[in-house]
C-alpha positions as CSV (number, residue, x, y, z in Angstrom):
1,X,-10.4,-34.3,20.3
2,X,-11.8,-32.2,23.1
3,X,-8.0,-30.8,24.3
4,X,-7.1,-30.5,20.5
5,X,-10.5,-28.6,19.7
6,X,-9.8,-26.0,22.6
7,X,-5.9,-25.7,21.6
8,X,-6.9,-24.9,17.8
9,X,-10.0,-22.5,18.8
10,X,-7.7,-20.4,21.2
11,X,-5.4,-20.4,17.3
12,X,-8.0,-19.2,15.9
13,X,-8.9,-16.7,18.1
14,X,-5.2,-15.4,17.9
15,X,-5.7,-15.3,14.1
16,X,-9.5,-14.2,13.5
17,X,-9.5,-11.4,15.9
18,X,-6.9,-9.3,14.4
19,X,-8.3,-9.7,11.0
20,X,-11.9,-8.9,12.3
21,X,-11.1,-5.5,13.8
22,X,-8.8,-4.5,10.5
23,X,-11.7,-5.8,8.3
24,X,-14.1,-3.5,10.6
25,X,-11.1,-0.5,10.4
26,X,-11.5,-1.1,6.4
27,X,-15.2,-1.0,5.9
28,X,-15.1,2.5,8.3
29,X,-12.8,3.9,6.5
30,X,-14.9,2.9,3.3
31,X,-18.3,4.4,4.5
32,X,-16.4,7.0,5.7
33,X,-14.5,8.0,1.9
34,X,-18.4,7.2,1.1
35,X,-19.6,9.8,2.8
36,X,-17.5,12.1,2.2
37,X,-17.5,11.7,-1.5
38,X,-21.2,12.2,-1.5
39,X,-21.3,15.3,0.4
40,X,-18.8,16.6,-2.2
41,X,-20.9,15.7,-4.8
42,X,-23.8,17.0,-3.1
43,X,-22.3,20.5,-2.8
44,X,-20.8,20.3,-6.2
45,X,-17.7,21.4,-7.3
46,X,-16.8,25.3,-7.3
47,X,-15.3,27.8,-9.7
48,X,-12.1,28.2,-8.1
49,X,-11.5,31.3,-9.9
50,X,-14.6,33.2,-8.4
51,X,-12.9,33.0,-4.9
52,X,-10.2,35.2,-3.8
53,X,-7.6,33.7,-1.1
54,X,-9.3,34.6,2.1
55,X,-12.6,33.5,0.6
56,X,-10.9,29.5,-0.9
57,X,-11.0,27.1,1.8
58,X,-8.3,24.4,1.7
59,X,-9.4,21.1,2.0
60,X,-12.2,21.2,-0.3
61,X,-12.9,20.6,-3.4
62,X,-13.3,23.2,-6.8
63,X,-12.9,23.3,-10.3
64,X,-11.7,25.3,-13.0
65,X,-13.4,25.6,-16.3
66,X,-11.8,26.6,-19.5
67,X,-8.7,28.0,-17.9
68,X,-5.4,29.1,-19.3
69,X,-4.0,31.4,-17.2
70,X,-1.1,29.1,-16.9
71,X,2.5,30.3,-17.5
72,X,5.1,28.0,-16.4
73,X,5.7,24.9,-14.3
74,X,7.6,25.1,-11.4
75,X,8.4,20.8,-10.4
76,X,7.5,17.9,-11.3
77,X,7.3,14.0,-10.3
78,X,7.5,10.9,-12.1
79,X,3.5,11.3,-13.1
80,X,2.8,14.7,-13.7
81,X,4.1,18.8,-13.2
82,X,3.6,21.6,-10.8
83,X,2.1,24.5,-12.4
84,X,2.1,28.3,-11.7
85,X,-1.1,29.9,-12.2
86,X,-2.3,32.9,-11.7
87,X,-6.4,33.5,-10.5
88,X,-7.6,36.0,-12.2
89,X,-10.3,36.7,-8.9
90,X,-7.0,39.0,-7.1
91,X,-4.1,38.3,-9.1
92,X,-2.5,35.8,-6.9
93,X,0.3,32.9,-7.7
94,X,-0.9,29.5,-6.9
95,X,0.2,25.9,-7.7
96,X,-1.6,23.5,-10.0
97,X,-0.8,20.2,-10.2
98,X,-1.7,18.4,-13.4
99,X,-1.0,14.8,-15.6
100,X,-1.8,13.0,-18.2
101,X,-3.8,14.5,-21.0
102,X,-4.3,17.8,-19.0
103,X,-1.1,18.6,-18.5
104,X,-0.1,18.1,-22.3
105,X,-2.4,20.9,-23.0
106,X,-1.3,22.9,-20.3
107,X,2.4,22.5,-22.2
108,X,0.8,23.8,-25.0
109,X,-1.0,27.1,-23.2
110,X,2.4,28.0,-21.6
111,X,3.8,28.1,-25.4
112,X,1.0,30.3,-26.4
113,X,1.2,32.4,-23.5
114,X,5.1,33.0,-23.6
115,X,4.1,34.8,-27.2
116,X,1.9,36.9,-25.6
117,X,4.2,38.0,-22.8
118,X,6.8,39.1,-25.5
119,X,4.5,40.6,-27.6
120,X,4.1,38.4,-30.0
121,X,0.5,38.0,-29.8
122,X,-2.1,40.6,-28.4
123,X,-3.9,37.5,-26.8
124,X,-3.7,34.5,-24.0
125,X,-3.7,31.0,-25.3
126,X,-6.6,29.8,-26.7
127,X,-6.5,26.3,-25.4
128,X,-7.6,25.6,-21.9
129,X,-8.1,22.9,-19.4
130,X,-11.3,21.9,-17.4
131,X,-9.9,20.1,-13.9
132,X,-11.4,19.1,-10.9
133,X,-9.2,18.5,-7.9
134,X,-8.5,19.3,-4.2
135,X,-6.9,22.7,-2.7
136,X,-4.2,22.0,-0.3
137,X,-1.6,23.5,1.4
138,X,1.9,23.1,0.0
139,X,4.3,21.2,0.9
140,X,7.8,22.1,2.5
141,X,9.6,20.5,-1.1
142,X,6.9,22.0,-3.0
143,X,6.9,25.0,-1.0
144,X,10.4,26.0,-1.6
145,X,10.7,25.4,-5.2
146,X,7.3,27.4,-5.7
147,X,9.7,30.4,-3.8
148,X,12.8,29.9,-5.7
149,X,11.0,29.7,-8.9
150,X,9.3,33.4,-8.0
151,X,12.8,34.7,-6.6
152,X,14.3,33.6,-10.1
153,X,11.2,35.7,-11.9
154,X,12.1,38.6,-10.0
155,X,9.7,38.8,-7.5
156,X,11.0,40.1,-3.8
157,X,10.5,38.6,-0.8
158,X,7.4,40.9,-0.1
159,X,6.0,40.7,-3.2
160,X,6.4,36.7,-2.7
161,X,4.4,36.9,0.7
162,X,1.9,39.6,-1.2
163,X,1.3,38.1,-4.1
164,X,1.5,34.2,-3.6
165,X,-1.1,31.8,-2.3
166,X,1.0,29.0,-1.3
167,X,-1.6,26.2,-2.5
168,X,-1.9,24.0,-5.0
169,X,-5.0,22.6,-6.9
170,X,-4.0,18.9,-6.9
171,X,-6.2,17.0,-9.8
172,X,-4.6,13.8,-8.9
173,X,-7.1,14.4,-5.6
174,X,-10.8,14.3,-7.3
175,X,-13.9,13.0,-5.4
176,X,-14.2,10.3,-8.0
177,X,-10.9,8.9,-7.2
178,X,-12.2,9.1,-3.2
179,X,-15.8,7.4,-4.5
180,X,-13.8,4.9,-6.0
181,X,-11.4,3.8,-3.3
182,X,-14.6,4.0,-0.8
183,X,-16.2,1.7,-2.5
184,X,-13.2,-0.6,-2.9
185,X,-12.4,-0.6,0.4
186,X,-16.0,-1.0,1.6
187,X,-16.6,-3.7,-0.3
188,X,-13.1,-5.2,1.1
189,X,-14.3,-4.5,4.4
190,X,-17.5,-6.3,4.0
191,X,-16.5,-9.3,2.1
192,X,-13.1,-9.3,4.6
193,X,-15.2,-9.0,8.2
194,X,-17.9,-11.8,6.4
195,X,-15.3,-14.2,5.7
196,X,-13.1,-13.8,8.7
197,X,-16.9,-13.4,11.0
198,X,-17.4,-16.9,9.1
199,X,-14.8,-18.7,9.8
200,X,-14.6,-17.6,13.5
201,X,-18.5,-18.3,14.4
202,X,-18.4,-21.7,12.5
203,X,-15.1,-22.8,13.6
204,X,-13.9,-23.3,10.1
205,X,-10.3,-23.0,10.6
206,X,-10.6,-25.9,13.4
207,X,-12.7,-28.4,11.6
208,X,-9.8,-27.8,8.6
209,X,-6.8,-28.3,10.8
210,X,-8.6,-31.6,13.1
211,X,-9.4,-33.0,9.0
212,X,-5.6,-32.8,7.9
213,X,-4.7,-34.3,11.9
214,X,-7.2,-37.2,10.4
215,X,-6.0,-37.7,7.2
216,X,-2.2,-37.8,8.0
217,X,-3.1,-39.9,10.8
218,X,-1.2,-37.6,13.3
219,X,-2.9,-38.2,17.0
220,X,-4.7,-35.3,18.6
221,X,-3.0,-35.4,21.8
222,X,0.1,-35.1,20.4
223,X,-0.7,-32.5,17.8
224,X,-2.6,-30.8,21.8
225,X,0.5,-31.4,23.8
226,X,2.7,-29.9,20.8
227,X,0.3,-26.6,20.6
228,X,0.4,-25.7,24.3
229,X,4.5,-25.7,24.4
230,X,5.0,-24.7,21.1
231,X,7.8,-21.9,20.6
232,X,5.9,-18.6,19.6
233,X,6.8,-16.0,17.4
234,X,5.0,-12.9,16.0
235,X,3.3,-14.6,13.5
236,X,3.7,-18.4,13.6
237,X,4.0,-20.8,16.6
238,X,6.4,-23.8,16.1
239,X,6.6,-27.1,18.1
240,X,9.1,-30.2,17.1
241,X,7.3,-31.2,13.9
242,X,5.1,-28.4,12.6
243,X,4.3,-25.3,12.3
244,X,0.9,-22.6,12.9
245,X,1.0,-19.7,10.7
246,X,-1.2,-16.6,11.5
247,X,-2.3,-14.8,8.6
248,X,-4.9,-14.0,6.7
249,X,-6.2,-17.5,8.2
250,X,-4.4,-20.1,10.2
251,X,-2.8,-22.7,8.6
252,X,-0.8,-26.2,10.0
253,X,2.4,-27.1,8.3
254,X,4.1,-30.1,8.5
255,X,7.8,-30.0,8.4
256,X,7.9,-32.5,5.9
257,X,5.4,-31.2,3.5
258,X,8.2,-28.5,3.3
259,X,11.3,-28.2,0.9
260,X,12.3,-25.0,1.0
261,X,13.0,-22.5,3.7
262,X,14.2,-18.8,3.2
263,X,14.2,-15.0,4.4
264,X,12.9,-12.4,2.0
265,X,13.5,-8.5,2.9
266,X,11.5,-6.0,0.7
267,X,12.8,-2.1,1.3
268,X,10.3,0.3,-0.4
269,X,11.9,4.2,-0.3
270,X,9.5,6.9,-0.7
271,X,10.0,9.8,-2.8
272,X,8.4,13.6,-3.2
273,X,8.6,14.4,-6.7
274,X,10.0,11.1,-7.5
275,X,13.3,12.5,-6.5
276,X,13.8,13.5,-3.0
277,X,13.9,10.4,-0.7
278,X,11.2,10.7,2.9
279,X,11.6,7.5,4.4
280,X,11.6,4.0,3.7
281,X,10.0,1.0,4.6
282,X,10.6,-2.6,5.2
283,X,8.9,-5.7,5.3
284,X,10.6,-9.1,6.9
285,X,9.0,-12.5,5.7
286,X,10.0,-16.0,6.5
287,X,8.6,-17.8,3.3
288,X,7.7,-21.9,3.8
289,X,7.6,-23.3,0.4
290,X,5.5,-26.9,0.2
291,X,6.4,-29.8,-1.9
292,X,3.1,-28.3,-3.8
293,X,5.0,-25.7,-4.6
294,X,3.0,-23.1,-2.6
295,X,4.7,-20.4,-0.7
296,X,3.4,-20.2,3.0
297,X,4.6,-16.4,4.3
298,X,5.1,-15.6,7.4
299,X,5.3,-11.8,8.4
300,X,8.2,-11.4,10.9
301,X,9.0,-7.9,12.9
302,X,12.6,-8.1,11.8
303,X,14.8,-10.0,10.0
304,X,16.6,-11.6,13.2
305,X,13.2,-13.2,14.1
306,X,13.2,-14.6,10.5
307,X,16.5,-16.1,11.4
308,X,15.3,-17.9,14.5
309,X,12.4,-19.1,12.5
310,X,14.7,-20.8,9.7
311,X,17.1,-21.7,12.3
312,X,14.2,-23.5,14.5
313,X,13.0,-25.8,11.5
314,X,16.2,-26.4,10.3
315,X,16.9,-28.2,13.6
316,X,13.9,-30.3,13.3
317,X,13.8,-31.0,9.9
318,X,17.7,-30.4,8.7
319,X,17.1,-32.2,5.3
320,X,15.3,-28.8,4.1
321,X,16.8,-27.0,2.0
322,X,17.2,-23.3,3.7
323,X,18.1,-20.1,2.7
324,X,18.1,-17.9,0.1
325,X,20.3,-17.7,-3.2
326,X,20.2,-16.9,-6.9
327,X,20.7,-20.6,-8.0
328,X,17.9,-22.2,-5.4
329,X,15.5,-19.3,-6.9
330,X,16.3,-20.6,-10.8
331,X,16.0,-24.1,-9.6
332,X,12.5,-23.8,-7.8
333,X,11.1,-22.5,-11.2
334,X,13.3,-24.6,-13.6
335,X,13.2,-28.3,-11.9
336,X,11.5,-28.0,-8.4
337,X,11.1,-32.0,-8.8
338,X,14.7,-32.1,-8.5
339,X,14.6,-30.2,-4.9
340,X,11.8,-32.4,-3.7
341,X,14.0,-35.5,-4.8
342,X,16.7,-33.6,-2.8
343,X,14.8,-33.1,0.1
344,X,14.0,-36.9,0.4
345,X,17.3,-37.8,-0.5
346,X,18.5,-36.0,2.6
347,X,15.3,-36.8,4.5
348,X,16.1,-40.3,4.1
349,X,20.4,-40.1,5.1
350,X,18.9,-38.4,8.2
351,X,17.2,-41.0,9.7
């Protein structure tokens, strides 16, 4: 199996090195979240109300401690509100972004503190909230309903400029939520580059594939011959009777271990404020589903090349079922027997 051997390490290759160097990217950027997280902690969180504008530095972390100079919110997002605060250090606007329980109470201190703007009490709420949370710049969204809310106050323009620090304290960005995801992604990273450092060094992707060659009795010059003109993609190389996938580990697929072909595009939009669209992405996947009935993905750059890809098996192995509708979906989960007896049905008209 010496040609096969060389063939299936040069696969392997084209599959382990990618995943090696994003395994490494992951366990930097976990040390790095790490790091970060403990010099926060190490400096410890400060009273953002002891700083005045040109003293707060955004980027960093502070907290504020029984607070409830808090008078109305400004936006808000599917999770949680924008508030407008004022820091009692130089009597400057700001934004403060709070959910969950903490912005309940802050709810509460804006009801209590509208009674004391119109006289009604002689006193500011006497709830408050203790948050920790990042100082950052606003955004343009953000930004311009923090403006429009102070125009509609009665502020001026120069009083806006004056009187405004156009920053928010967002408590959705705490050090524990960075310690948290540096640890996750560090221990990704390690587990990840192991695995992938594994199978590369002990050539256990190629030992797998030459075991299923043996046990389907396919011959290894062949299966050699096949590799070197197979028909490459971005993600999968095809030759006359099966296919390699490149994923998260390389994987030989027989055409007729297969009984169901399809394209599956996924569009994600992103919002701000769970309102405004920014953008959009989209994922293209060719999806190989196995008499076992496992699902075999195969990430494609558009949805053309998933075309080709469906097109190319078909031509091979035309007693597959291909494509994608409502009906073959309810089947495959109903009475996927039925497709496999299908599939041989047809497999046995076409020869």
């Amino acid at each position: 199996m010496g040609e096969l051997t060389n063939k299936l390490k040069a696969h392997a290759k084209r599959t382990y090195i990618p995943m090696i160097v994003a395994a490494a990217i992951c366990l930097i950027a976990g040390l790095a979240l790490l790091g970060s997280a403990a010099a926060t902690r190490m400096n410890q969180f400060k009273e953002l109300s002891d700083f005045t504008q040109d003293q707060l530095e955004t980027g960093h972390y502070y907290k504020l401690t029984d607070y409830n100079y808090i008078f109305d919110y400004f936006a808000e997002d599917g999770d949680g509100k924008y508030f407008l605060v004022l820091r009692p250090s130089d009597n400057q606007w700001m934004g403060l972004y709070l959910k969950g329980s903490a912005m309940k109470t802050a709810e509460q201190i804006i009801e209590d503190n509208d009674k004391y703007m119109r006289e009604e009490t002689d006193y500011l709420s006497e709830s408050t909230v203790s948050v920790k949370g990042r100082l950052r710049s606003m955004g343009s969204e953000e930004n311009r309903f923090f403006r429009e809310y102070l125009e509609t106050a009665g502020f001026s323009s120069v009083e806006i400029v004056n009187q405004a620090d156009f920053r928010t304290l967002d408590t959705s960005e705490t050090d524990t939520g960075m310690l948290i995801a540096g640890i996750v992604l560090t221990a990704i990273g390690m587990i990840w580059l192991f695995w992938n450092l594994k199978n590369f060094a002990g050539n256990g992707y190629v030992q797998k594939v030459e075991a299923k060659i043996a046990e389907r009795g396919m011959n290894p010059e062949q299966v050699a011959a096949a590799l070197g003109s197979a028909n490459s993609f971005n993600n999968v190389d095809l030759t006359p009777s099966f296919a390699v996938a490149h994923g998260m580990a390389a994987e030989l697929i027989p055409y007729d271990e297969l009984v169901w072909v399809y394209k599956q595009v996924h569009t994600t939009v992103h919002k701000l404020y769970g309102l405004i669209p920014t953008g959009k992405t989209v994922v293209y996947k060719t999806m190989l589903v196995d008499r076992a009935h496992q699902t075999h993905e195969v990430a494609c750059k558009n949805e053309a090349e998933c075309d080709q890809i469906i097109q190319y098996i078909s031509g091979y192995a035309p007693y597959l079922i291909a494509g994608y509708s409502e009906e073959i979906a309810k089947a495959a989960q109903t009475d996927f027997a039925q497709m496999v007896q299908y599939v041989d049905q047809q497999r046995g008209a076409s020869v």
